[in-house]
C-alpha positions in Angstrom: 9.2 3.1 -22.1 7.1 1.3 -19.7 7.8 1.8 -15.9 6.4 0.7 -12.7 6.9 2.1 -9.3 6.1 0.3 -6.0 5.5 2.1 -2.9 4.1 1.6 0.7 6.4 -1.1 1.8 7.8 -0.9 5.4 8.1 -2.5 8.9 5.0 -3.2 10.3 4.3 -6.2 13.7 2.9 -9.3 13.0 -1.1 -9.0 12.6 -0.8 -6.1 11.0 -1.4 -4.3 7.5 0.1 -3.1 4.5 -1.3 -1.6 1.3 0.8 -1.7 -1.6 0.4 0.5 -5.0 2.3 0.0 -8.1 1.6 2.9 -10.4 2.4 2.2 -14.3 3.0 4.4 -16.8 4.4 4.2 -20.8 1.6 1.9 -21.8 -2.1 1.5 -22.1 -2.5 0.6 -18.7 -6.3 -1.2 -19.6 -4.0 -3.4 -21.9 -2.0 -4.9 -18.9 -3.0 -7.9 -16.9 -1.4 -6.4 -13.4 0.7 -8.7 -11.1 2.4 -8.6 -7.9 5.0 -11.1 -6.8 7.9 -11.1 -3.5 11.8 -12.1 -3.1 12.7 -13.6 0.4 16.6 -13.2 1.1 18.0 -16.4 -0.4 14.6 -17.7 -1.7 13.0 -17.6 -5.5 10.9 -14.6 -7.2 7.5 -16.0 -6.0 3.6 -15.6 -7.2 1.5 -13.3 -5.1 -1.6 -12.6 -7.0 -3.1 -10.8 -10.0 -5.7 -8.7 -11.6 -6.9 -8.8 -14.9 -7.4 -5.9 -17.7 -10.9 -5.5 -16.1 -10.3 -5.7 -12.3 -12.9 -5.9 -10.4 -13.1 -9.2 -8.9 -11.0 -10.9 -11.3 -8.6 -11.7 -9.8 -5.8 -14.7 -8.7 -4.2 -15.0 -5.1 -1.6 -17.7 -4.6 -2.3 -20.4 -1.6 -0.2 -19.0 1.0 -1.5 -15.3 0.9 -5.3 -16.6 -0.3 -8.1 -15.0 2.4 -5.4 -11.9 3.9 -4.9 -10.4 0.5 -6.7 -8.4 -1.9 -5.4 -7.5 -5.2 -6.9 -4.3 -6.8 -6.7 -1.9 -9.4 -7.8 1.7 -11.0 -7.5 1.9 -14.9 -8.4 5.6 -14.6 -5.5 6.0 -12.3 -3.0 3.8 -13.9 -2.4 1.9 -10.5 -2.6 -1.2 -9.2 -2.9 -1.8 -5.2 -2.0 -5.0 -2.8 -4.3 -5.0 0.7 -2.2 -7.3 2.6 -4.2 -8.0 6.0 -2.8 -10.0 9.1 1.3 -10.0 8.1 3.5 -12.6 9.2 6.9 -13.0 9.5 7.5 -15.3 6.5 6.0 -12.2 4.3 9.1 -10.4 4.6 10.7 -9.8 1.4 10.8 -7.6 -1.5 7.6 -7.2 -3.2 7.1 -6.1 -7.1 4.8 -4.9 -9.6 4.8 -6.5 -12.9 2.6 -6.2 -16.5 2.0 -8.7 -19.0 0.3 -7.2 -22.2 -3.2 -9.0 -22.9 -4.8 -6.7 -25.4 -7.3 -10.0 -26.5 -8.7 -9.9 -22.9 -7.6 -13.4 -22.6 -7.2 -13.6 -19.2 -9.3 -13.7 -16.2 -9.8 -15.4 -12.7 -12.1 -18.5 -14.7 -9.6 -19.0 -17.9 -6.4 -18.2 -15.8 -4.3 -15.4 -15.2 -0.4 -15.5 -15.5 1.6 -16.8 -12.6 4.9 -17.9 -13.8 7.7 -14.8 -13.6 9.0 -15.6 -17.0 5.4 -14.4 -18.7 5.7 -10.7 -17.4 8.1 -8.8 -19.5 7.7 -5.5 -17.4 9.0 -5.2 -13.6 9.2 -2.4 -11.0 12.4 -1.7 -8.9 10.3 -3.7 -5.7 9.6 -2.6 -2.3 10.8 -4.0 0.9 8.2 -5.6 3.6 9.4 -6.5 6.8 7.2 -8.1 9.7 8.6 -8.1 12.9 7.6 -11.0 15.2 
């Protein structure tokens, strides 16, 4: 079956940095439009970004993370990676890895890459970020 695992969370001071990788395994990774989205205690499953099937520079950053966050990934490898560059506070949360299956190539940063939680039907377990103040 198909299964995600995040890792590199942690506590890191505000300004800091934190690279994420989610590998992916039980599908045909290539297939997979790749996104990564966060919990807050108490707040909704939000958008963080994501890559399409072909990587690159195709990819989608929400607003609030937009210039401090790149969103990678290595089809070889089967893993996809979140740069997060100059932390604050507010990023605290859980953070997860999740797949959407685009096999028609579909998507892509100019016709629009999935951002609503309810189109990814594959999710990792998450992994915790904290920024201290």
């Amino acid at each position: 079956q198909v299964q995600l695992v995040e890792s590199g969370g942690g506590l890191v001071q505000a300004g800091g940095s934190l690279r994420l990788s989610c590998v992916a395994s039980g599908l045909r990774f290539s297939d997979y439009v790749m996104g990564w989205f966060r919990q807050a205690p108490g707040k909704e499953r939000e958008f963080v970004g994501a890559v399409s099937r072909r990587g690159g520079g195709d990819t989608y950053v929400a607003d609030a993370m937009k210039g401090r966050t790149t969103i990678s990934r290595d089809n070889a490898k089967n893993t996809v990676a979140l740069q997060m560059n100059n932390l604050k506070p507010e990023d605290t949360a859980v953070y997860y890895c999740a797949a959407v299956p685009d096999v028609s190539g579909r998507y892509g940063a100019t016709t629009g890459l999935p951002s609503r939680r309810v189109q990814y039907p594959y999710w990792g377990q998450g992994t915790q970020v904290s920024v201290s103040s």
